[in-house]
Backbone of each chain as ProteinMPNN parsed JSONL, in Angstrom:
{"seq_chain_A": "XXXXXXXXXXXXXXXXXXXXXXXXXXXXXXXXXXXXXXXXXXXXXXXXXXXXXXXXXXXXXXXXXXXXXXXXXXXXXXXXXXXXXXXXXX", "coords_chain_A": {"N_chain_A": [[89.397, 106.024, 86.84], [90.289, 106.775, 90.241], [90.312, 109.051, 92.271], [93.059, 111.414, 92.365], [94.15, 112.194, 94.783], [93.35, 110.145, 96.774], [95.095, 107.608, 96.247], [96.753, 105.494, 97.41], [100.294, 105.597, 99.063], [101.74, 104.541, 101.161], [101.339, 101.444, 102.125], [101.326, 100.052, 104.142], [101.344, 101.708, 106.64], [99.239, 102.772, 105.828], [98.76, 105.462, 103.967], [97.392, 108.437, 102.463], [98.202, 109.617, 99.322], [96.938, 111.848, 99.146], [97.276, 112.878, 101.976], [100.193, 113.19, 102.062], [100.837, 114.936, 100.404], [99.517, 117.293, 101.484], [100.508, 117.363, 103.922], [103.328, 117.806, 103.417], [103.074, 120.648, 101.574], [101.724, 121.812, 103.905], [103.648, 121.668, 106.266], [106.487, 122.182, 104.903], [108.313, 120.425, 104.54], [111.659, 118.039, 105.451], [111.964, 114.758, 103.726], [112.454, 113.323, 105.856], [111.414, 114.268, 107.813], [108.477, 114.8, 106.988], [108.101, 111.805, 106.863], [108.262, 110.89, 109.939], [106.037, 112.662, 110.547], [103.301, 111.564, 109.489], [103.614, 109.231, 109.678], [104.363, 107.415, 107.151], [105.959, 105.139, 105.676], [106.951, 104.017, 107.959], [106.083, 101.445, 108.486], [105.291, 98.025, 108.578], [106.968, 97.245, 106.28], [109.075, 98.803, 106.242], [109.388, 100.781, 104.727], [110.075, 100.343, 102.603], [108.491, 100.244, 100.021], [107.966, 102.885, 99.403], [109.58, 105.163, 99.552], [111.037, 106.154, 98.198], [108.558, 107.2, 96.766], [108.492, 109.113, 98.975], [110.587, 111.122, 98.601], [110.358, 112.194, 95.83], [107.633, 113.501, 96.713], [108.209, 115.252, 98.398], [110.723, 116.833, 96.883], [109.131, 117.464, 94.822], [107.405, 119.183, 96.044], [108.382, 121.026, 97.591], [111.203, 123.384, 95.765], [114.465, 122.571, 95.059], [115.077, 121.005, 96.883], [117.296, 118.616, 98.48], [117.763, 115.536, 98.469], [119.666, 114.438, 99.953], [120.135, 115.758, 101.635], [118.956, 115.695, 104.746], [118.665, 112.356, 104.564], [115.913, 109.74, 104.074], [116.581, 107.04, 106.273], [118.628, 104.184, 105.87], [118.469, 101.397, 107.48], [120.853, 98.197, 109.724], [117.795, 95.895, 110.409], [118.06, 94.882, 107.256], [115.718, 94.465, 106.053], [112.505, 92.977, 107.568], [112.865, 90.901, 110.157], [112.404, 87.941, 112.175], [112.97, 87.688, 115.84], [113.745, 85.459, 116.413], [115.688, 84.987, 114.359], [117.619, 86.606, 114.62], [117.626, 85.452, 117.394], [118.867, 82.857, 119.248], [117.333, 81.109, 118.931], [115.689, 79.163, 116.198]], "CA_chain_A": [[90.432, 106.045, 87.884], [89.445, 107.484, 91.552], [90.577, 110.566, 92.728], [94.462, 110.796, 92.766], [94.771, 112.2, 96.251], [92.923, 108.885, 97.625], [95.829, 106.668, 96.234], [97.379, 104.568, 98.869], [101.219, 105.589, 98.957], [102.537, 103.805, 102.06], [100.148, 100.789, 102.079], [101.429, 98.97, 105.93], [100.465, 102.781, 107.278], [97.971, 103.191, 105.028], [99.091, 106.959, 103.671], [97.241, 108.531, 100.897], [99.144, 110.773, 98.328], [96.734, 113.297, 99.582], [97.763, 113.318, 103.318], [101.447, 113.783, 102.633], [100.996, 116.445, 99.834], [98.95, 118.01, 102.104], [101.45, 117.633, 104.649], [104.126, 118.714, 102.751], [102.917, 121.834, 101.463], [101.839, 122.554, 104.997], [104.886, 122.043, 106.628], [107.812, 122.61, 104.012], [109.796, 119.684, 105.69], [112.538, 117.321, 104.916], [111.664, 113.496, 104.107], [112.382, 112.491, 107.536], [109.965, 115.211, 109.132], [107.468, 113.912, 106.44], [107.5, 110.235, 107.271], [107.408, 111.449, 111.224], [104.623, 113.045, 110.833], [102.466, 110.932, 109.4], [103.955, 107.303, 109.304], [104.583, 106.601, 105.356], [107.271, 104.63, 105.529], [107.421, 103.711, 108.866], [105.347, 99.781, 108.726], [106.25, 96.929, 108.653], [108.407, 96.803, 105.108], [110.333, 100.002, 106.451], [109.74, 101.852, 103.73], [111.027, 99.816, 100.578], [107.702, 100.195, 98.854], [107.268, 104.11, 99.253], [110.823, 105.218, 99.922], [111.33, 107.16, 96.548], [107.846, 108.099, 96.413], [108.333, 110.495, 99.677], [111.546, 111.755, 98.021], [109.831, 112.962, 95.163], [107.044, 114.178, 97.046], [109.145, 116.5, 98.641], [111.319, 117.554, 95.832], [108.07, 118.437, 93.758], [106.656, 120.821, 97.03], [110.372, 122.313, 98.157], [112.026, 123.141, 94.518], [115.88, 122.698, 95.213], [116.016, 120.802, 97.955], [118.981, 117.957, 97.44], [116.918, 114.604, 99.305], [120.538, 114.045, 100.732], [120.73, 116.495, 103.12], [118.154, 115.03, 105.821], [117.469, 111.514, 104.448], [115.658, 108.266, 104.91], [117.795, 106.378, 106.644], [118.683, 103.099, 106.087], [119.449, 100.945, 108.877], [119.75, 97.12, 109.562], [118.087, 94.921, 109.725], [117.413, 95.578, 105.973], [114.296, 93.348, 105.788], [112.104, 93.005, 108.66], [113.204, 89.522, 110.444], [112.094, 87.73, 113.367], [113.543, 87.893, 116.764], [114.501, 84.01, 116.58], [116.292, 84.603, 113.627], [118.603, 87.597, 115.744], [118.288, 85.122, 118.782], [119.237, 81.588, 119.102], [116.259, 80.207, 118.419], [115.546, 79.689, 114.92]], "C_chain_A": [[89.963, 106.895, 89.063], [90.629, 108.374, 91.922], [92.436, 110.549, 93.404], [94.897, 111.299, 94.0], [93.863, 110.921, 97.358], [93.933, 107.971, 97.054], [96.558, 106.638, 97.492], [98.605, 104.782, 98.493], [101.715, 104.354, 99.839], [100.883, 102.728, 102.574], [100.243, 100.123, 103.426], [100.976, 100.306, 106.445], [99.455, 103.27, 106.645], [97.938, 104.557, 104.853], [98.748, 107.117, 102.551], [97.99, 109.648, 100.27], [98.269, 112.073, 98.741], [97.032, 113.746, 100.929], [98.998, 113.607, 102.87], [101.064, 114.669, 101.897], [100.319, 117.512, 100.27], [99.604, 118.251, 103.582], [103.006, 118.092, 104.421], [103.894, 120.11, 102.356], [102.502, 122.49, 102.926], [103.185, 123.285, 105.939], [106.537, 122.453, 105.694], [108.696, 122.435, 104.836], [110.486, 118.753, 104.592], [111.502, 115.758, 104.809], [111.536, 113.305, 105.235], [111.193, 113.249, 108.162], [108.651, 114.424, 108.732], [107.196, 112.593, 107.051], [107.186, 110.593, 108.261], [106.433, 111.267, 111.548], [103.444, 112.464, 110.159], [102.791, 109.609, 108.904], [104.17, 106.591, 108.073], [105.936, 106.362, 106.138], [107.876, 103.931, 106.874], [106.569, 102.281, 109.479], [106.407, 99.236, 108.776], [107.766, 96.362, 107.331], [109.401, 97.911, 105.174], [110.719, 100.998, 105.405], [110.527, 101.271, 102.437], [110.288, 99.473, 100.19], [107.714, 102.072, 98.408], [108.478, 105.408, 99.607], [110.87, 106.79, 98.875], [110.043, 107.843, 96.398], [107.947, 109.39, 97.419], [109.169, 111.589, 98.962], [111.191, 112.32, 97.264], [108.816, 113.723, 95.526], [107.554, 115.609, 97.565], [110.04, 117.177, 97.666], [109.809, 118.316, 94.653], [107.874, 119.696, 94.976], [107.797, 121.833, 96.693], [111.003, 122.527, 96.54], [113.254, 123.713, 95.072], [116.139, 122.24, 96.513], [116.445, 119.378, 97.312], [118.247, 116.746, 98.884], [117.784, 113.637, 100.453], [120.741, 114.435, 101.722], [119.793, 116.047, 104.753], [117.294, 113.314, 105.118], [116.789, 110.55, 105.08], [116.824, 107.568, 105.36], [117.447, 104.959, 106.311], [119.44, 102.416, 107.133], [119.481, 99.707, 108.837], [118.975, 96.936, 110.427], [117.615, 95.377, 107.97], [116.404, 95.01, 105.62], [114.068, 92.603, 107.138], [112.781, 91.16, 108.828], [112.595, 89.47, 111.776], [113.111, 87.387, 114.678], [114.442, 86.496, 117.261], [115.679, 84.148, 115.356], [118.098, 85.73, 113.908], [119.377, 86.941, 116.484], [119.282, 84.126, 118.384], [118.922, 80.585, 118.716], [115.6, 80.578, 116.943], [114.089, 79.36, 114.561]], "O_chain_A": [[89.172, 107.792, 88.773], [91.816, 108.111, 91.728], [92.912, 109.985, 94.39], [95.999, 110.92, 94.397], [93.868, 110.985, 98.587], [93.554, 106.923, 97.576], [96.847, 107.506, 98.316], [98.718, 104.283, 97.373], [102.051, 103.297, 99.306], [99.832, 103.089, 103.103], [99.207, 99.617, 103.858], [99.835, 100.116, 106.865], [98.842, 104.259, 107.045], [97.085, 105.109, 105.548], [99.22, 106.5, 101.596], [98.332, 110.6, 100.972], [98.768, 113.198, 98.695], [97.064, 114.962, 101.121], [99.224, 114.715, 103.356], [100.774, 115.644, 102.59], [100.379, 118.591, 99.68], [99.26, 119.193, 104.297], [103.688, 118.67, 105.267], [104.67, 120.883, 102.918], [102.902, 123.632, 103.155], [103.574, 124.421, 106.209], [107.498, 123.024, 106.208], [109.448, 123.137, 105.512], [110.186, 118.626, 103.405], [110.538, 115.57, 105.552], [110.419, 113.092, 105.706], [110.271, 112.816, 108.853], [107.939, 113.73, 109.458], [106.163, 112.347, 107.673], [105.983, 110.846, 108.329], [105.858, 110.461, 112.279], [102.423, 113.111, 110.39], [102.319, 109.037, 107.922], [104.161, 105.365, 107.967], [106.649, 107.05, 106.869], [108.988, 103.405, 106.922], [106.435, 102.072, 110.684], [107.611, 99.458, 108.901], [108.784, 95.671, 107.37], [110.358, 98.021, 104.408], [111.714, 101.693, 105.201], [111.317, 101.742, 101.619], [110.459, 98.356, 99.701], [107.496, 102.455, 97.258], [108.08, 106.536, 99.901], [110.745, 108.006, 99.021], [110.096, 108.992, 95.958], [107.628, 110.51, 97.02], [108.719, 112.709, 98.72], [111.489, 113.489, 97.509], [108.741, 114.764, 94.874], [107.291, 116.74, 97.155], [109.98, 118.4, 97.79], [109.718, 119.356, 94.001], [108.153, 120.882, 94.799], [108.019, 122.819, 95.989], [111.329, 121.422, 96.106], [113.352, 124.87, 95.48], [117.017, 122.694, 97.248], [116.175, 118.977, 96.18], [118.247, 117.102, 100.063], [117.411, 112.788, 101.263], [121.329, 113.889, 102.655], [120.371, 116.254, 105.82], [116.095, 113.036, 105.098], [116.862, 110.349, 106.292], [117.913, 107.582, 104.787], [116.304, 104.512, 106.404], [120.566, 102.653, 107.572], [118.557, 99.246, 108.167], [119.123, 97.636, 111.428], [116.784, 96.259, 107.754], [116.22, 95.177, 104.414], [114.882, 91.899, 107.736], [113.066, 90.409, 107.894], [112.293, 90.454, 112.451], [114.118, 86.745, 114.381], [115.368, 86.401, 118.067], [116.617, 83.355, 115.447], [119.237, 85.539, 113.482], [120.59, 87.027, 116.675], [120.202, 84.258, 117.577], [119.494, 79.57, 118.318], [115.164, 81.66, 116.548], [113.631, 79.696, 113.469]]}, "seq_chain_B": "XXXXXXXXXXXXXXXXXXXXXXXXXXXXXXXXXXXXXXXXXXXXXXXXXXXXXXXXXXXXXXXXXXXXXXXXXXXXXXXXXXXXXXXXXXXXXXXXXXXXXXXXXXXXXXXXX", "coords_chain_B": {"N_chain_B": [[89.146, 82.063, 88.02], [91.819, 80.529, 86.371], [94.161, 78.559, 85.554], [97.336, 78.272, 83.647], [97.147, 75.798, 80.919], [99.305, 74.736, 79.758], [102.366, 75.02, 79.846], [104.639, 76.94, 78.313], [107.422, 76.264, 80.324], [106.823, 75.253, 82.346], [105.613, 73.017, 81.495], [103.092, 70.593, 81.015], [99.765, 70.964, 82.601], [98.338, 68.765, 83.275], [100.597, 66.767, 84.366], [101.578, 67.383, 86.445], [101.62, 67.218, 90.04], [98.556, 67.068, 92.16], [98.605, 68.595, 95.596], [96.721, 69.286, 98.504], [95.875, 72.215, 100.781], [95.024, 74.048, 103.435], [93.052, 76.841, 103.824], [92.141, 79.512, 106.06], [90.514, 77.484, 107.417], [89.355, 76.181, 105.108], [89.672, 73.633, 102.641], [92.08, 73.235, 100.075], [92.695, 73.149, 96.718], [96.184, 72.803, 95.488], [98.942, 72.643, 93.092], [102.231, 71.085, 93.362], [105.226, 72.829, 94.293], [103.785, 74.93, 93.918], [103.674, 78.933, 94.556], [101.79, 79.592, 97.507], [100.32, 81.925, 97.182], [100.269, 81.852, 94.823], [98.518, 79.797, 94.613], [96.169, 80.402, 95.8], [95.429, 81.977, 94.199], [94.541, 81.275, 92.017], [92.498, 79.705, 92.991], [90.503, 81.502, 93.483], [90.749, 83.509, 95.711], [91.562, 87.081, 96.459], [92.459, 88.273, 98.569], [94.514, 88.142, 100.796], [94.874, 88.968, 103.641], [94.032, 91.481, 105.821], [94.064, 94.833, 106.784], [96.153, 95.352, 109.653], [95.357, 97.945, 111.316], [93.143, 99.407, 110.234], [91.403, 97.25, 109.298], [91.174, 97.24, 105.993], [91.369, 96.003, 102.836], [93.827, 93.339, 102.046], [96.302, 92.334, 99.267], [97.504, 90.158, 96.713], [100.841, 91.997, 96.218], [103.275, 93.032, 94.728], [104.396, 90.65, 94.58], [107.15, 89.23, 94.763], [108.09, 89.371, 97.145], [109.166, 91.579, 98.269], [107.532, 93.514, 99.123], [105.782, 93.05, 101.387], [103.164, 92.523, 101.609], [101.484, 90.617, 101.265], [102.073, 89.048, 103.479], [101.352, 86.359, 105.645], [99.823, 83.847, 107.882], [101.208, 80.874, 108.631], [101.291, 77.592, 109.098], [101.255, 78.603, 112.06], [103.27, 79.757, 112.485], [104.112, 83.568, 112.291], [103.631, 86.286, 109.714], [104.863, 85.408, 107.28], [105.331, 85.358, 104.01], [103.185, 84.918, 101.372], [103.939, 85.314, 98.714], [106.209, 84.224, 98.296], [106.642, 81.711, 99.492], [106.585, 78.242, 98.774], [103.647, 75.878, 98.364], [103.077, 73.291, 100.899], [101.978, 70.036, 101.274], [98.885, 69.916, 103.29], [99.421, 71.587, 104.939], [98.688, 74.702, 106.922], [97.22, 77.578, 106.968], [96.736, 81.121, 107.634], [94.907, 83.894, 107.376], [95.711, 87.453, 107.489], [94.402, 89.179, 110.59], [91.842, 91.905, 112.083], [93.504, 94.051, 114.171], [93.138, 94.69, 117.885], [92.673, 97.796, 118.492], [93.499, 99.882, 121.1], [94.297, 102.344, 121.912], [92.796, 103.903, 120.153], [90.349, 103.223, 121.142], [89.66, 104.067, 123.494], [90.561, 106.654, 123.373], [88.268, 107.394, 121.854], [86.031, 107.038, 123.534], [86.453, 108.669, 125.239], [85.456, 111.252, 123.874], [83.013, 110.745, 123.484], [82.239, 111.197, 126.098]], "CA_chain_B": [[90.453, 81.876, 87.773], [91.839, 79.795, 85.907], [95.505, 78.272, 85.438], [97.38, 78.086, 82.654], [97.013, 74.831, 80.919], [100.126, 74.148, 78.997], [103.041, 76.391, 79.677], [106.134, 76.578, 77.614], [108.864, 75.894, 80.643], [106.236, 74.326, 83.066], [104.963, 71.861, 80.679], [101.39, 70.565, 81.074], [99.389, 70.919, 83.875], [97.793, 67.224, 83.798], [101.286, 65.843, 84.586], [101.773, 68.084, 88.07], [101.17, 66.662, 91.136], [98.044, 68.072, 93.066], [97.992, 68.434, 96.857], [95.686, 69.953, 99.31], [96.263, 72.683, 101.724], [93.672, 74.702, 104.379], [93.231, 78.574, 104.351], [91.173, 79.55, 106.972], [89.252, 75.955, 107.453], [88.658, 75.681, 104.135], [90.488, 72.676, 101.721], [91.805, 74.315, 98.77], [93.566, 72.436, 95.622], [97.061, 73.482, 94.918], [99.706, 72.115, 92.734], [103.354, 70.972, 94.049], [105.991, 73.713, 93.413], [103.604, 76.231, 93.333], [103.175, 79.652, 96.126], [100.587, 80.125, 98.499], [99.418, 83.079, 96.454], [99.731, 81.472, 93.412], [97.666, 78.363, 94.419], [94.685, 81.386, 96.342], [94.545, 83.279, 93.195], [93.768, 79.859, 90.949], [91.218, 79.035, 93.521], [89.506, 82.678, 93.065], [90.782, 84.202, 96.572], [92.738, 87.673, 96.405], [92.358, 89.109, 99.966], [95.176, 87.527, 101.65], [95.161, 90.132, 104.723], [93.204, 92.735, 106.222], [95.631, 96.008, 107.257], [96.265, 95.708, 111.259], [94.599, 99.07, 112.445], [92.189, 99.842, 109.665], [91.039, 96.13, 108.475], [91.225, 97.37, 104.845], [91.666, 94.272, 102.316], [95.295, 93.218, 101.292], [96.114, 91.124, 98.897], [99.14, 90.455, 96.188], [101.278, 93.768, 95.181], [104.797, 93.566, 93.914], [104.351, 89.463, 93.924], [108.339, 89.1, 94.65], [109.043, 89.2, 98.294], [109.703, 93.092, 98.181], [106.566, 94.582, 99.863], [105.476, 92.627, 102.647], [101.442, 92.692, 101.711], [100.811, 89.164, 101.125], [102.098, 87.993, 104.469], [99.677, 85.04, 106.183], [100.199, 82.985, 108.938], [101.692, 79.323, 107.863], [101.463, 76.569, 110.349], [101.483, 79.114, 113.237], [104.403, 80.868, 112.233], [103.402, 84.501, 111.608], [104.37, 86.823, 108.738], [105.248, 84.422, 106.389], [105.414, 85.547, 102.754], [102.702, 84.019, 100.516], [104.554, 85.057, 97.294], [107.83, 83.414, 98.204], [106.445, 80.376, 100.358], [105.794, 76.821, 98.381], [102.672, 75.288, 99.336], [102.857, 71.946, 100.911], [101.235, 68.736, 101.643], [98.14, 69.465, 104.933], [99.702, 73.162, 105.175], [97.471, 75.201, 107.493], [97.634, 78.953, 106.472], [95.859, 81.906, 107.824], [94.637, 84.87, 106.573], [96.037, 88.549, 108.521], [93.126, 89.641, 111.021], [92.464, 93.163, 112.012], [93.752, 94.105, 115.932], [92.183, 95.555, 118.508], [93.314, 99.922, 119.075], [93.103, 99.783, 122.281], [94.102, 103.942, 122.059], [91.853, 104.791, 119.639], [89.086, 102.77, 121.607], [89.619, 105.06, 125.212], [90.107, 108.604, 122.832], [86.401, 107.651, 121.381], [85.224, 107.067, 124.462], [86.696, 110.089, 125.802], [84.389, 111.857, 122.664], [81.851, 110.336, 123.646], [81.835, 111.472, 127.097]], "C_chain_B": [[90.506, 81.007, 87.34], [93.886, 79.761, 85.593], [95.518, 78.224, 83.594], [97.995, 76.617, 82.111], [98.508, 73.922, 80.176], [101.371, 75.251, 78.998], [104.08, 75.744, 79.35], [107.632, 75.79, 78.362], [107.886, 74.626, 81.819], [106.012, 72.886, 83.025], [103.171, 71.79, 80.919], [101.082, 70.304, 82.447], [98.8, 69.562, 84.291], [99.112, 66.152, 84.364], [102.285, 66.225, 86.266], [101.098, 67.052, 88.952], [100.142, 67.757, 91.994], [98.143, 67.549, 94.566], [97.202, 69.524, 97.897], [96.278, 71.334, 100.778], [94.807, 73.56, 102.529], [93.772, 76.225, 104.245], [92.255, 79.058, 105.11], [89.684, 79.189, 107.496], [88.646, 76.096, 106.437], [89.77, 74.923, 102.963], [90.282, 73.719, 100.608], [92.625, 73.084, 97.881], [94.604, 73.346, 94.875], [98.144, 72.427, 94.245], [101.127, 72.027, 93.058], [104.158, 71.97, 93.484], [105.485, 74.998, 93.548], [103.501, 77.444, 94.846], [102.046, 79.429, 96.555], [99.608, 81.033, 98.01], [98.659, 82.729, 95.364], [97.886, 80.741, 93.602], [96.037, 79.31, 95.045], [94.396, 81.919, 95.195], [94.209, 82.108, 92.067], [92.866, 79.483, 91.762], [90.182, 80.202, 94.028], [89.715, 83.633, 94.253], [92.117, 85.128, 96.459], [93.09, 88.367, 97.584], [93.227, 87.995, 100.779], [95.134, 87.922, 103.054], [94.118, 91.176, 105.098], [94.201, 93.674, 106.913], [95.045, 95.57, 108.743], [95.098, 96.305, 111.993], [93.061, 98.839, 112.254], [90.994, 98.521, 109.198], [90.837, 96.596, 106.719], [91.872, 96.036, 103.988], [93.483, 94.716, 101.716], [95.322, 92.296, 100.526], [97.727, 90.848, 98.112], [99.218, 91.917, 95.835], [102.448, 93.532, 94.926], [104.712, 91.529, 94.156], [106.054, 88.702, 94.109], [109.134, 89.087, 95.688], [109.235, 90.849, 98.523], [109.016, 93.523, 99.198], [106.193, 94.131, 100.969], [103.91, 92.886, 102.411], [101.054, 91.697, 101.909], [101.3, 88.681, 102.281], [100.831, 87.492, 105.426], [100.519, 84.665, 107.223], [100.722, 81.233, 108.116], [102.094, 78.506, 109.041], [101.576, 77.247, 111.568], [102.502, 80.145, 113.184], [103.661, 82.437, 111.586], [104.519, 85.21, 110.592], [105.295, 86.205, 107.725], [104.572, 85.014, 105.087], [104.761, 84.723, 101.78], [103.102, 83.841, 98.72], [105.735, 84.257, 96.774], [107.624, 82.173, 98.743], [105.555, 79.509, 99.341], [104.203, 76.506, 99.103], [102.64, 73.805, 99.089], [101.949, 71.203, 101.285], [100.386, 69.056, 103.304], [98.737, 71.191, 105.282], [98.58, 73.93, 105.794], [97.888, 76.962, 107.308], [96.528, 79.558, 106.869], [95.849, 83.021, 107.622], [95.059, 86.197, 108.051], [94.462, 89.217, 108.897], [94.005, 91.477, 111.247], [92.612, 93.192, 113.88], [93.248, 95.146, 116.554], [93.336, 96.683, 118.789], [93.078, 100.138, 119.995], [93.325, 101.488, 122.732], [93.192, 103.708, 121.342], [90.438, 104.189, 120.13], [88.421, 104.247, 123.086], [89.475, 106.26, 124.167], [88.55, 108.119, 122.07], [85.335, 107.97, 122.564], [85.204, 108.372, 125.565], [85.871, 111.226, 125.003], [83.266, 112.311, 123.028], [80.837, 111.006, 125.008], [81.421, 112.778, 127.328]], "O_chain_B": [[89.565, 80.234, 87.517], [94.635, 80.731, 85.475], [94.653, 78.179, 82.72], [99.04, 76.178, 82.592], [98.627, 72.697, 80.137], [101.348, 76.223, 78.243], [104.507, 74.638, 79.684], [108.515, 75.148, 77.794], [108.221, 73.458, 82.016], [106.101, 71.971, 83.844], [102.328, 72.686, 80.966], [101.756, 69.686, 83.271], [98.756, 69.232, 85.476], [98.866, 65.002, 84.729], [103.178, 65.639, 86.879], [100.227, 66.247, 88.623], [100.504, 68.857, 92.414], [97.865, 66.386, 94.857], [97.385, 70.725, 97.697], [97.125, 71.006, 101.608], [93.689, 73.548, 102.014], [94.804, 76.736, 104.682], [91.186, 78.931, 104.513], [88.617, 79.734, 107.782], [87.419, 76.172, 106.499], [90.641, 75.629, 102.454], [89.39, 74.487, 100.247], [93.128, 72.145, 98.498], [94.358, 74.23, 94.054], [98.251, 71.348, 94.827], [101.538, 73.188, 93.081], [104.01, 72.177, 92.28], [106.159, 76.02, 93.422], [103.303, 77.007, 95.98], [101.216, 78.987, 95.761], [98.404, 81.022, 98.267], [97.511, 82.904, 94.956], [96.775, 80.963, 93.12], [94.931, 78.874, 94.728], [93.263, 82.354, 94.991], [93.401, 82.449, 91.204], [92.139, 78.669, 91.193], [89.242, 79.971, 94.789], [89.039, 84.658, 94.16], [93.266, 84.692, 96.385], [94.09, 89.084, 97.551], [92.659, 87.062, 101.345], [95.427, 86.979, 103.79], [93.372, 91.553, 104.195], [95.116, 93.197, 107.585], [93.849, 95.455, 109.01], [94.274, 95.824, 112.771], [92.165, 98.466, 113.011], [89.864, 98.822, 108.811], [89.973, 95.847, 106.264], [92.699, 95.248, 104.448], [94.052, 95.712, 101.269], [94.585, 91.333, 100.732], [98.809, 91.159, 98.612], [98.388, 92.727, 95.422], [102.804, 94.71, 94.917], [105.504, 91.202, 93.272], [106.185, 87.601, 93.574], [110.352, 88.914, 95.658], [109.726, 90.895, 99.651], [109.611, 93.928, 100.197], [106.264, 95.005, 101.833], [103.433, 93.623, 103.274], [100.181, 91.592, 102.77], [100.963, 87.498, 102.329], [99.784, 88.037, 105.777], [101.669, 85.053, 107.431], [100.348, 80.814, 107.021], [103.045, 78.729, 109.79], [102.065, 76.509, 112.424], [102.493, 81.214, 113.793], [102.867, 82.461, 110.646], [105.725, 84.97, 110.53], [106.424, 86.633, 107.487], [103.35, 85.156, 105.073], [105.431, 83.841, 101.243], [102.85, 82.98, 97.878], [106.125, 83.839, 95.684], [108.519, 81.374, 98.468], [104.38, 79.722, 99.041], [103.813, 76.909, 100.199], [102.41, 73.158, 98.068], [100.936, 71.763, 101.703], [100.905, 68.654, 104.345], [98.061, 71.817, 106.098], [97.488, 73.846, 105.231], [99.016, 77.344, 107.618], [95.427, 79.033, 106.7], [96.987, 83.487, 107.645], [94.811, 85.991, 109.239], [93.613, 89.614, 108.099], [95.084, 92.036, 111.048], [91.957, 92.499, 114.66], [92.953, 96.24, 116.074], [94.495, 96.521, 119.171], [92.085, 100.865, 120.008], [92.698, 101.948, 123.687], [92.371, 103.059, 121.99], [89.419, 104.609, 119.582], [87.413, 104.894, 123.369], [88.387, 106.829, 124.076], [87.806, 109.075, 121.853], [84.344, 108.697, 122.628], [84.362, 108.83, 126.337], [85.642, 112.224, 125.687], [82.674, 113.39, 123.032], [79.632, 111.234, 125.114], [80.973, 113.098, 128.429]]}, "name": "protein", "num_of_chains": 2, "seq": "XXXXXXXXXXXXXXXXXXXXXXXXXXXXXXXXXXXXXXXXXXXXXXXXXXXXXXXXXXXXXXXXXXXXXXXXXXXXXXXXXXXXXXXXXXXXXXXXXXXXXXXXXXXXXXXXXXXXXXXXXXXXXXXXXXXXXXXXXXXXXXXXXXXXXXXXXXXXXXXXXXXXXXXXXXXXXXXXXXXXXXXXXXXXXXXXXXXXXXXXXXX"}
């Protein structure tokens, strides 16, 4: 198995488990700061492959923080769509 | 690769219908019914994609519509889902290129200078 801080977390930004835990322990931020700052979660599937993994990333660094108080947000559309399927044109 | 030849709900594979589709100008043999993915990974191809920035290979991962890895091009239409999309009859499908960084081209060259 290859080196577990080269796994690919957020695979549309291409984020390895060692950039955020290395950005987590730097900064001792919330999810949201996390994604921010280095784009997990912020491709094209919006974060509903890697969603839960930031959440735990951060709850392992921070012990006691509550992943409610600053989270991911969900917003719609809830699955990326195309702009014909918004417009008029389908 | 290889299909499987006799499946319990499928039935047998000699009584499927095959038809033909293109993945980036090349005829492939897929059976009616089946995905896009399916019918690439029975004809030995798993690199559906190359990532955007980085060109790193993509291929299937969660297989279910969920992740968004396997999307291709399909008749022109982009981002089209090869785990959830049939493949039909003359279907022209193309594989995700990688795009030009037009920042990270100028900050090299700014490096450089």
């Amino acid at each position: 198995m290859p080196n577990k801080e080269s796994i690919v977390i957020c695979r549309c930004e291409e984020v390895t488990y060692g950039q955020l835990l290395s950005t987590a322990n730097e900064h001792k931020c919330t999810a949201r700061e996390l994604k921010l700052r280095t784009r997990a979660g912020m491709g094209f599937c919006s974060g509903r492959t890697c969603r839960l993994t930031l959440d735990r990333i951060i709850e392992s660094v921070i012990p006691n923080v509550s992943s409610s108080k600053i989270p991911l947000k969900y917003q719609p559309p809830i699955r990326p769509v195309t702009f014909g399927t918004v417009g008029e044109n389908q | 690769m290889s299909r499987i030849l006799d499946h319990p709900i499928l039935g047998s594979l000699d009584n499927r219908e095959r038809i033909s589709f293109r993945f980036d100008g090349v005829t492939y043999e897929a059976y009616k019914n089946e995905t896009i993915a399916a019918a690439l990974l029975a004809n030995g191809i798993r690199k559906l994609r190359v990532h955007e920035d980085s060109g790193t290979p993509r291929g299937i991962y969660c297989n279910i519509g969920h992740c968004l890895e396997c999307r291709v091009t399909v008749n022109n239409q982009k981002n089209v889902r090869a785990c959830l999309t049939t493949v039909e009859k003359d279907m022209i499908v193309e594989s995700g290129k990688q795009h030009p960084n037009i920042v990270r081209g100028m900050v090299e060259k700014q490096w450089l200078m």
